[in-house]
C-alpha positions as CSV (number, residue, x, y, z in Angstrom):
1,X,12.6,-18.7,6.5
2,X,10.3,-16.3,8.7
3,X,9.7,-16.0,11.9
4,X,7.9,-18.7,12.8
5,X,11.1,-21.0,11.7
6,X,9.9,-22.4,8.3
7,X,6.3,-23.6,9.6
8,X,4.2,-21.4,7.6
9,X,5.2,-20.4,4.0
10,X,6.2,-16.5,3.5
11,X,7.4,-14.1,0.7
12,X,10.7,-15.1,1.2
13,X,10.5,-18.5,0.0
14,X,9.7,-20.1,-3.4
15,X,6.7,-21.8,-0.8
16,X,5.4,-18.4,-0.3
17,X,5.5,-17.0,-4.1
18,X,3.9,-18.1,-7.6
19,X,7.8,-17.5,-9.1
20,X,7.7,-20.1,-11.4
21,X,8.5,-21.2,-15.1
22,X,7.0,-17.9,-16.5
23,X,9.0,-15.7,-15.1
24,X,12.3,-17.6,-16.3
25,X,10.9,-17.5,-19.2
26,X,10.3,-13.9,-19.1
27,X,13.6,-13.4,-18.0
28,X,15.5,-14.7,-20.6
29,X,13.9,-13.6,-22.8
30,X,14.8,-9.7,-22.0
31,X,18.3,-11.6,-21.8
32,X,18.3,-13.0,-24.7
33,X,17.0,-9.6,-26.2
34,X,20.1,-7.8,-24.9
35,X,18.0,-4.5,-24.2
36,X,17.2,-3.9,-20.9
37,X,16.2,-0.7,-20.7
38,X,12.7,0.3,-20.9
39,X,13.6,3.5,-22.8
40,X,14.4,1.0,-25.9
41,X,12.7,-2.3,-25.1
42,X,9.1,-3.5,-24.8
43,X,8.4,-4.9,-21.7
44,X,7.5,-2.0,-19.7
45,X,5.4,-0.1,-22.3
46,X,3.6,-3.7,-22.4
47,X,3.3,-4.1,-18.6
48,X,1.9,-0.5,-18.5
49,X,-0.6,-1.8,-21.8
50,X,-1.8,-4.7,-19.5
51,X,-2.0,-3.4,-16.1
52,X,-4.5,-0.5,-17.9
53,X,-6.5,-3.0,-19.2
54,X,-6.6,-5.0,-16.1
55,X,-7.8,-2.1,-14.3
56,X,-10.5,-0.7,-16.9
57,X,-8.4,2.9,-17.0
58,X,-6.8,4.9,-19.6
59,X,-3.5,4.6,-19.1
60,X,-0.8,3.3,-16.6
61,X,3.2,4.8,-15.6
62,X,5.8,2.1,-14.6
63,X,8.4,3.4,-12.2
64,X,11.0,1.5,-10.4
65,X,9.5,1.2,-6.8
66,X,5.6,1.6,-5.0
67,X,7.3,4.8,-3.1
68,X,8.3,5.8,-6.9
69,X,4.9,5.5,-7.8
70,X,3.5,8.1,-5.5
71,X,6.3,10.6,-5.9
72,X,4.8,10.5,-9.8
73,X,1.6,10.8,-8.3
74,X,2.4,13.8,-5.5
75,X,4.3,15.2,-8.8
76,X,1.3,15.2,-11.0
77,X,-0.7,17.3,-8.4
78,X,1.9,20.3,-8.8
79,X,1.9,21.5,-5.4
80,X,2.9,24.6,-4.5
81,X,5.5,24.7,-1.4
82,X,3.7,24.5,1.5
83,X,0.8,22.8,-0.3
84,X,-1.2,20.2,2.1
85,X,-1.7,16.4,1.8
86,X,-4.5,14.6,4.0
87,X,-2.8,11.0,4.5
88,X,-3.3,8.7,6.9
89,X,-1.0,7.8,10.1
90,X,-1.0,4.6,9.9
91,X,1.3,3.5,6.8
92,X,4.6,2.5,5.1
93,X,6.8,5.7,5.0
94,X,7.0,5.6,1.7
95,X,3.1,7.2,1.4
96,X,4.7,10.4,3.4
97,X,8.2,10.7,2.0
98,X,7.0,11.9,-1.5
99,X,5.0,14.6,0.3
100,X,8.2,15.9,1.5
101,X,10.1,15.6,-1.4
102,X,7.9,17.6,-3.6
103,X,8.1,20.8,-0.5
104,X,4.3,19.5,0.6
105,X,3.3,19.2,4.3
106,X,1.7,15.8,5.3
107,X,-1.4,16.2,7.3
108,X,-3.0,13.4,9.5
109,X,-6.3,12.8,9.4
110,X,-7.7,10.1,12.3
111,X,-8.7,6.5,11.3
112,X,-11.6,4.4,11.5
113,X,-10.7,2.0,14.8
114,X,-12.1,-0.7,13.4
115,X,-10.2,-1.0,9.8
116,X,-7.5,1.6,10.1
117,X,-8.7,3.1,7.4
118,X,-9.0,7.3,6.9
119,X,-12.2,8.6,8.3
120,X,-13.6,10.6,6.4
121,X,-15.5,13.0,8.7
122,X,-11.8,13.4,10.3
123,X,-10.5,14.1,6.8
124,X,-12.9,16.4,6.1
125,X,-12.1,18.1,9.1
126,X,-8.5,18.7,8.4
127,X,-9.3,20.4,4.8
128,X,-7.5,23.8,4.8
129,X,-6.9,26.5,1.9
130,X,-3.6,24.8,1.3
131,X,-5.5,21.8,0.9
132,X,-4.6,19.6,-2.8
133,X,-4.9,16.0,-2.1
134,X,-6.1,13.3,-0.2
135,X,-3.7,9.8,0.1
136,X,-5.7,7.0,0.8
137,X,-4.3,4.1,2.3
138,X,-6.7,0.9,1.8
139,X,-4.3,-1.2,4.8
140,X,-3.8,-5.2,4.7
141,X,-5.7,-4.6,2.0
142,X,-9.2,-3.4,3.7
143,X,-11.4,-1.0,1.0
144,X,-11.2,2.4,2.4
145,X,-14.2,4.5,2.5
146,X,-13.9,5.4,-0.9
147,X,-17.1,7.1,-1.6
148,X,-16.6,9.1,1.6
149,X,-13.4,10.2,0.3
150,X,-14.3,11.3,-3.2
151,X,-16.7,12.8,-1.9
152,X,-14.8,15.2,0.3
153,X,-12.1,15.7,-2.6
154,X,-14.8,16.7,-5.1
155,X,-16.7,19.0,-2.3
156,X,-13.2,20.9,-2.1
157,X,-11.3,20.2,-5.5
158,X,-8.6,17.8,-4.1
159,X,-7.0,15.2,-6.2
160,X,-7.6,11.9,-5.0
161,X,-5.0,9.2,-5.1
162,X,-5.5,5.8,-3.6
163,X,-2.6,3.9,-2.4
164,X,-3.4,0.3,-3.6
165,X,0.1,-1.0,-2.6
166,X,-2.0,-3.9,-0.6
167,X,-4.8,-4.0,-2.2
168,X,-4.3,-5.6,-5.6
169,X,-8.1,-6.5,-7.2
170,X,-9.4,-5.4,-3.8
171,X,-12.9,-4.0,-4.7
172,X,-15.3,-1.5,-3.2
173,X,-18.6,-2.4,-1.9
174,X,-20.2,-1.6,-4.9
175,X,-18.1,-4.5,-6.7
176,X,-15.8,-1.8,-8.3
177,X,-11.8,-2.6,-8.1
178,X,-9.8,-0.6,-5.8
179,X,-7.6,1.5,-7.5
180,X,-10.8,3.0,-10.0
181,X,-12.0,5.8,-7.8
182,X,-9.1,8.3,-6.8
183,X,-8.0,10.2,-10.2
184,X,-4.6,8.0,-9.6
185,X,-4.2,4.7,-8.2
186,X,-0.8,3.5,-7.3
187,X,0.7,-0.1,-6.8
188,X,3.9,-1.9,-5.5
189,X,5.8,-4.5,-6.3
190,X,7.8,-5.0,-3.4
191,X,9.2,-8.8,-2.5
192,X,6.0,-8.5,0.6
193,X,3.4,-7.4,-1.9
194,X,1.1,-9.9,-3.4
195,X,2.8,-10.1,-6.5
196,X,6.3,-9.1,-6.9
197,X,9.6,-8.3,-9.1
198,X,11.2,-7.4,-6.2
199,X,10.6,-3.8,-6.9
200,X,8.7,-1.7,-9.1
201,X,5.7,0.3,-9.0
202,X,2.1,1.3,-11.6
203,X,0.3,4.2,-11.7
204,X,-3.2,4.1,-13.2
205,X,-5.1,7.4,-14.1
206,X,-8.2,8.1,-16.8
207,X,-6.7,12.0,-16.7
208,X,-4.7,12.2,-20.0
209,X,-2.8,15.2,-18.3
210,X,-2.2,13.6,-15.0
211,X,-0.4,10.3,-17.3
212,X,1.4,12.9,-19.2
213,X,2.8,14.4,-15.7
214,X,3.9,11.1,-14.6
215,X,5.4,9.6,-17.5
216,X,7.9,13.1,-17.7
217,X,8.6,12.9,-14.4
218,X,9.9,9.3,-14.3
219,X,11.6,10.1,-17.3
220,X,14.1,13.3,-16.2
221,X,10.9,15.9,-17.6
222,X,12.1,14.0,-21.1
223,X,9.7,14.2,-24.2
224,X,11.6,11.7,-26.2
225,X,9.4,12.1,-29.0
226,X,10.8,16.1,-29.6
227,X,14.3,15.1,-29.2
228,X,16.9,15.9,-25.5
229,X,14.2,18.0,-24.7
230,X,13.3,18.3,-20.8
231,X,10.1,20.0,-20.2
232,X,10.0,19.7,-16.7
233,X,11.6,18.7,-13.1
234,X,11.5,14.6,-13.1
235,X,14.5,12.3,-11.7
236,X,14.8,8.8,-13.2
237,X,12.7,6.5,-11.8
238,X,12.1,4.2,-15.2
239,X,11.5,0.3,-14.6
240,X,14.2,-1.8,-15.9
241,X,12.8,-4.4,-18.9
242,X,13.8,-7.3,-16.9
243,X,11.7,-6.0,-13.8
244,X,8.4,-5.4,-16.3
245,X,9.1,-8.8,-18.0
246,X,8.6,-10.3,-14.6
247,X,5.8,-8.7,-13.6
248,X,3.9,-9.4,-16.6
249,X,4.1,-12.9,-15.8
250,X,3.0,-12.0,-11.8
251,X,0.0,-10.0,-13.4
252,X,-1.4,-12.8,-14.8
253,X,-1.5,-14.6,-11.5
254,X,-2.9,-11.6,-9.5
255,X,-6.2,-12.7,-9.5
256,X,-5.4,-16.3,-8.4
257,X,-3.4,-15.0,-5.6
258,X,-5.8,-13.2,-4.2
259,X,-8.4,-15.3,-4.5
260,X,-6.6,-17.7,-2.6
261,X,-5.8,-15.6,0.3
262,X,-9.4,-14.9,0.7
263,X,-10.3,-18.2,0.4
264,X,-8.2,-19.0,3.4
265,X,-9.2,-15.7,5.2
266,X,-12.8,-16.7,5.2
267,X,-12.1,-20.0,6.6
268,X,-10.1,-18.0,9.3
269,X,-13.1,-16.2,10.1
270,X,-15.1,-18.6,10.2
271,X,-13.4,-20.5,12.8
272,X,-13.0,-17.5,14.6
273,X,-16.7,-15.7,14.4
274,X,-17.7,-16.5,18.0
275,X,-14.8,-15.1,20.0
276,X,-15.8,-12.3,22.3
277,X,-14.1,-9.3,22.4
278,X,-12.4,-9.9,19.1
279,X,-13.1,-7.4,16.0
280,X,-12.1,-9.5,12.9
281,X,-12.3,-7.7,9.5
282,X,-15.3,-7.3,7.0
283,X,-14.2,-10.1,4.3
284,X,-16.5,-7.7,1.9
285,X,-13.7,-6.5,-1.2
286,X,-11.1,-7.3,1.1
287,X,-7.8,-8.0,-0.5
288,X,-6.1,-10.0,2.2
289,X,-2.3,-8.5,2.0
290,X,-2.6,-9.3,6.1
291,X,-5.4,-10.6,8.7
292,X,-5.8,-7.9,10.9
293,X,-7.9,-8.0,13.5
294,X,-8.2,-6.2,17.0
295,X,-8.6,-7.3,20.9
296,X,-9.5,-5.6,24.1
297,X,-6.6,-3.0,25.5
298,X,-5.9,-5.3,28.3
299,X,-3.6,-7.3,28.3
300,X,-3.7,-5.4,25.1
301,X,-1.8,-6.4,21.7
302,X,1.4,-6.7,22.7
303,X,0.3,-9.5,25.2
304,X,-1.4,-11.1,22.6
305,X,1.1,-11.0,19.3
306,X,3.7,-12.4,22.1
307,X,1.6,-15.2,23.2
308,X,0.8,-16.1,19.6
309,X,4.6,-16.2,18.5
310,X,4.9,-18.8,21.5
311,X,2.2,-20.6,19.9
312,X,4.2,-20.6,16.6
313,X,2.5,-18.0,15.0
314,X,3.5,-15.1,13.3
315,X,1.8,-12.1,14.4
316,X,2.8,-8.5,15.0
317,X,1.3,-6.3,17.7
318,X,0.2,-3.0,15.9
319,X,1.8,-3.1,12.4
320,X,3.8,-0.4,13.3
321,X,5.5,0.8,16.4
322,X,4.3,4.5,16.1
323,X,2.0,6.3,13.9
324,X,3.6,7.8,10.9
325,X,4.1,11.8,12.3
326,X,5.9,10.5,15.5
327,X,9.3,9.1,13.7
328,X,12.0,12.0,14.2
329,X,11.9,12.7,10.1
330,X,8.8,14.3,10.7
331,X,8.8,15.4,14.2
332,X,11.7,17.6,14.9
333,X,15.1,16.4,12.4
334,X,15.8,18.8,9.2
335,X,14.0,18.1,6.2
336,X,16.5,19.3,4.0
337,X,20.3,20.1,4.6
338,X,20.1,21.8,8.1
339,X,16.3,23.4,7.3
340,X,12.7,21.9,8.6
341,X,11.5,23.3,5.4
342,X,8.5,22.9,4.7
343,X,7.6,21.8,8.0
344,X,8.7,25.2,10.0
345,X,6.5,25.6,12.7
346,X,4.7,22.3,12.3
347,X,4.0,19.8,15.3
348,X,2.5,16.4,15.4
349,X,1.8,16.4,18.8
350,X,0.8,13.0,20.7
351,X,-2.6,12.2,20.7
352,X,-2.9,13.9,17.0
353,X,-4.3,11.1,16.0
354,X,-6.4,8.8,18.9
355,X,-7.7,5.9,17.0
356,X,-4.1,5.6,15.3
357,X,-2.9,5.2,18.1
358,X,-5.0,3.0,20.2
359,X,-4.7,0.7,17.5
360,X,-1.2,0.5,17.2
361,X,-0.3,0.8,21.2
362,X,-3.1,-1.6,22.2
363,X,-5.7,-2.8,20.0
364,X,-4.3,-4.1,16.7
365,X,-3.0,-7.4,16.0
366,X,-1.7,-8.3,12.4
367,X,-1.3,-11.8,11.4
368,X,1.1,-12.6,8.4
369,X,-0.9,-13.9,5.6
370,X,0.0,-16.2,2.1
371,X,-1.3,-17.6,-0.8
372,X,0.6,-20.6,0.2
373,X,-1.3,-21.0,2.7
374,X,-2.9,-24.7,3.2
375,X,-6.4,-25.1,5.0
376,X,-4.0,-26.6,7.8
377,X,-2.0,-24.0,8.1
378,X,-5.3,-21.9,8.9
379,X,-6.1,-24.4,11.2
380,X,-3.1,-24.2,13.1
381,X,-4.1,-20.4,13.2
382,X,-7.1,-21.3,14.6
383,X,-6.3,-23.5,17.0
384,X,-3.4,-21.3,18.5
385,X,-5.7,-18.2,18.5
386,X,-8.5,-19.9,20.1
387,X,-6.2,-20.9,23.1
388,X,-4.7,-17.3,23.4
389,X,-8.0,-16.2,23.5
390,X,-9.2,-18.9,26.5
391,X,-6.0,-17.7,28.2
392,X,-6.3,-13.8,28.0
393,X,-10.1,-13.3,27.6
């Protein structure tokens, strides 16, 4: 039951997931199989198969969680310690942790206020010698500025890697499907995502040599094929065959999922279109993981998101209560044992990032969104935000 005490379906309720009779099927069959490992089984290697083909790319890495999935990908860029990483501030930890973890510094570009999204220009600005990738978040699901971004990555030979955690079959504005552009893509399949198995994450890549990184370093630096032979660093991050078996049967309901989120997003917006002082989201390739959308800073978000739950409504006043670079694992606690390796000598000051931060002080307003979702649920949306709005505006 969420927040809103059972009124609106969410992803912790059979209401608010497509779990069904596939995925018991799915899992009894690995059951029934009595291999559940993905070293020996089938599953993942035809999850991997599937999600490739979904995706139009050459090949895919399982790993056991979305924040697995870009540790693979942070692996596969080889960064020197010290190396840099352009992310954005405004993201699930999990998009900065593997950063650390392979002795890389995070660096923050600023956002577009209007989607969250990395700004290019402000990305570009933050390119230094130590410079080797660019993390793009595309948030609630929102296309980032892809073209901007590849373009700054090839200018200055950065690997590109798009963090589609929220963005499954997002597209571009071109039509193309998030998760085509950067040289990786990586997804989640986190209970909140819009498919699940709980856990679990995919990398996509057309680089035969980035795949080859990846699948070692999930796998202990193992080439299984030579014999116990470890060619490199990797820790065990493998999918179970019970988790792939499961999200095989989600796959296949990806595209229904989010189509209809944005079927009920668009009658959102519609309803909403002639609010002043509202900035709802660009429906265009929009994958629709949450309804964002932002409000004047006074009485600011936190007035609004509170007068919304009173209405019944789940809503959350700036996604996150800080921007990424001001929680103590970044700002000032030891990275590792009692050292700030490699952040020595590294501040995130406030006001790093302005637009981050306006948007999650006082502009940004997320609203909890579901395929379960009924056109009167979205009414009941409508109604409640309409009447905030009269109220506050």
């Amino acid at each position: 039951m969420g927040a809103d005490g059972g009124r609106f379906p969410d992803v912790l309720g059979p209401g608010g997931r497509t779990i069904g009779a596939e995925e018991r099927r799915a899992v009894l069959r690995v059951l029934d199989s009595a291999v559940l490992c993905s070293t020996f089984g089938t599953e993942t290697r035809a999850l991997e198969a599937e999600m490739a083909a979904l995706y139009g790319r050459r090949a895919a890495v399982a790993s056991s969680s979305g924040t697995a999935a870009l540790h693979l990908a942070v692996a596969a860029a080889r960064l020197d310690p010290g190396d840099e990483v352009i992310t954005t501030p405004i993201s699930d930890f999990g998009t900065v942790a593997p950063i650390l973890a392979q002795n890389g510094v995070p660096v923050f570009a600023d956002v577009d206020p209007a989607t969250g999204n990395l700004d290019p220009a402000a990305v570009e600005a933050a390119v230094t010698p130590r410079t080797r990738a660019i993390i793009a978040v595309h948030l609630f699901g929102a296309p980032a500025d892809l073209a901007g971004l590849r373009a700054v990555a090839d200018r200055h030979g950065l690997i590109l890697v798009e963090d589609c955690a929220q963005a499954w079959l997002g597209t571009t504005p071109g039509g193309d499907l998030l998760g085509t552009v950067g040289d990786i893509a990586c997804f989640s399949l986190q209970q909140y995502k819009h498919i699940t198995a709980g856990d679990g994450g995919l990398c996509c890549t057309d680089d035969d040599e980035l795949a080859r990184r990846m699948r070692l370093f999930m796998d202990k630096g193992w080439d299984r094929t030579v014999g116990r032979l470890h060619l490199s660093l990797g820790l065990n991050y493998r999918m179970t065959e019970l988790v792939a078996a499961v999200a095989r049967a989600q796959l296949a309901k990806a595209a229904g999922v989010v189509a209809r989120r944005a079927e009920r997003a668009g009658q959102l917006l519609s309803s909403l279109q002639d609010l002043t002082g509202i900035g709802l989201p660009d429906p265009a390739g929009h994958a629709w993981w949450l309804f964002p959308f932002t409000v004047p800073d006074h009485p600011g978000n936190r007035v609004w998101a509170e007068a919304l739950a009173a209405e019944g409504v789940p809503a959350v006043a700036g996604y996150l209560e800080r921007p990424l670079y001001a929680n103590p694992a970044l700002a000032d606690e030891p990275v590792y044992g009692s050292s700030r390796f490699p952040l020595e000598g590294r501040s995130y000051p406030a006001g790093l990032c302005p637009n981050a931060e306006r948007l999650i002080d006082r502009t940004l307003v997320v609203l909890h969104w579901n395929e379960g979702y009924t056109a009167e649920h979205v009414e009941v949306i409508a109604h409640a935000v309409r009447r905030v709005h009269d109220r506050l505006a």
